[in-house]
C-alpha angles and dihedrals in degrees: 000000000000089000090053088048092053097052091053091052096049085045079060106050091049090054099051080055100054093044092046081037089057088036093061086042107054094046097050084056090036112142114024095135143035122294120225122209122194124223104197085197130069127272120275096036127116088261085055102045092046092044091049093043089046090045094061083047093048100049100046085056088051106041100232133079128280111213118197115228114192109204109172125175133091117042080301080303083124094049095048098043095054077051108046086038097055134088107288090226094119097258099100115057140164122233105192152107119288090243088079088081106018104049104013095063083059089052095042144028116255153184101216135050136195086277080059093076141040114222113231105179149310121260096179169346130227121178115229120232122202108229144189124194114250122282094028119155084242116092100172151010086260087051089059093040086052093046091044094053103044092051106026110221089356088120120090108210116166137204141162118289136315114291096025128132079245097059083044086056094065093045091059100049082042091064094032089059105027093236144106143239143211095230113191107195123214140185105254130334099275101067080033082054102045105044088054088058082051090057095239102122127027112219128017125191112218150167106262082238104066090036104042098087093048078049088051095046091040104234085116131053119204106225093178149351128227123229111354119011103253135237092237095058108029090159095062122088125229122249080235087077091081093048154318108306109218103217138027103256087190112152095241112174124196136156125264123205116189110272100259091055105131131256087239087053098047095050093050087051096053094041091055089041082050095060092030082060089065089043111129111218089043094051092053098039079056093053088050095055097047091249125130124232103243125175128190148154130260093256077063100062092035087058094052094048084053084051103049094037089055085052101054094048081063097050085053101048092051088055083249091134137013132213103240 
């Protein structure tokens, strides 16, 4: 027996070596070859124009190419799972919202769970605006509240995608207000964009980044604003003037590796997002799009992700939302 014992213990410690041993290793070589992130949102969203701005960031600080992979689908469920399921070598990451692993997994059905990923940092944060395309018969946050309450989920209001902070964003006017709404889920801001100038649905709910040039030319109108009212639109009230809301719905973008990446890996991929932060091209790019420049470790994302996910076992306990 205590033969036995020693041997497992010895079978152990080789293999800690080996694993601390390909983890130094990796990260001396690492990288000698592109880098893909995936973007589980269509192209031409908030999560696709930062990721494309910080790839260029992030691949001049390690040396090597960032491709954008655009993966869109489910909630972002198609996007995370190439991503959990790949080599944990550092090639393969995720560039998303927490709410890839903390609220889509209570929408979908998945293969993955928060355990599925290891956070690596926060790039950004971008506020979300409810808009109505000119000439609505909306004029303001109190005109939607009334309309949603006398016709319960009579309201169309799209976003983009299940399990986005976008979706979030509904759900927290939803139980700010006590009402509901008829959310039409999309698969990234532009075709939710462009179907509200087509008239076909009635409020969206958007990153001011992806909205703000159809603001400036007018053929949006900014109803509210989530979280703190913002510098750009000083004339527009916060959701936060019916009630309490109960969560930041702040857009806040990072970058995810699969779980068994190792320690070695992870520190030379926030050392190299740290510099790609300052980087200026990327800071500006970000002032031109309305987003905010926010860095944060990997115990960050991970908090948002604790946050979100106890609010939506709420939502599901209530009978708020429902797994399809």
């Amino acid at each position: 027996m205590q033969r036995r014992t020693l041997l497992r213990g010895a079978a152990a410690a080789v293999a800690a070596q080996a694993s601390q041993s390909f983890a130094q290793s990796s990260a001396q070589g690492y990288p000698n070859h592109a880098v893909t992130l995936i973007v589980p949102y269509a192209a031409g969203g908030n999560a696709d124009l930062t990721a494309r701005l910080f790839g260029d960031a992030l691949g001049k600080a390690l040396g090597q190419p960032v491709v954008v992979d655009n993966r869109a689908g489910g909630g972002g469920a198609i996007g995370a799972n190439a991503v959990v399921n790949a080599r944990p070598d550092g090639y393969t990451l995720l560039f998303s919202a927490p709410s890839v692993f903390s609220v889509t997994p209570h929408l979908v059905k998945v293969n993955y769970s928060t355990a599925s990923v290891r956070p690596v940092c926060l790039v950004s944060k971008t506020p979300l605006v409810l808009v109505v395309k000119k000439g609505s018969r909306y004029k303001s946050l109190a005109d939607v509240v009334t309309a949603a309450k006398a016709a319960p989920a009579g309201v169309a209001m799209g976003y983009s995608g299940l399990g986005t902070p976008n979706h979030l964003a509904m759900l927290n006017l939803e139980a700010v207000a006590q009402v509901r709404f008829n959310g039409i889920p999309y698969k990234g801001s532009g075709p939710m964009l462009q179907d509200m100038l087509a008239g076909q649905i009635e409020v969206g709910a958007d990153q001011i980044s992806t909205s703000r040039p159809y603001i400036e030319s007018g053929d949006l109108i900014p109803l509210a604003v989530f979280g703190s009212k913002l510098e750009a639109l000083p004339e527009v009230p916060s959701v936060s003037t019916l009630g309490k809301e109960p969560f930041d719905v702040t857009t806040y973008l990072g970058i995810a590796a699969p779980s068994a990446t190792p320690d070695a890996l992870v520190a030379a991929l926030q050392k190299a997002a740290g510099t790609a932060l300052q980087d200026a091209r990327f800071t500006a790019g970000m002032a031109k799009l309305g987003a905010l420049v926010q860095g944060g470790s990997g115990a960050d994302y991970e908090r948002l992700m604790r946050t979100e996910n106890e609010f939506m076992a709420q939502m599901v306990a209530s009978g708020r939302v429902k797994q399809e």
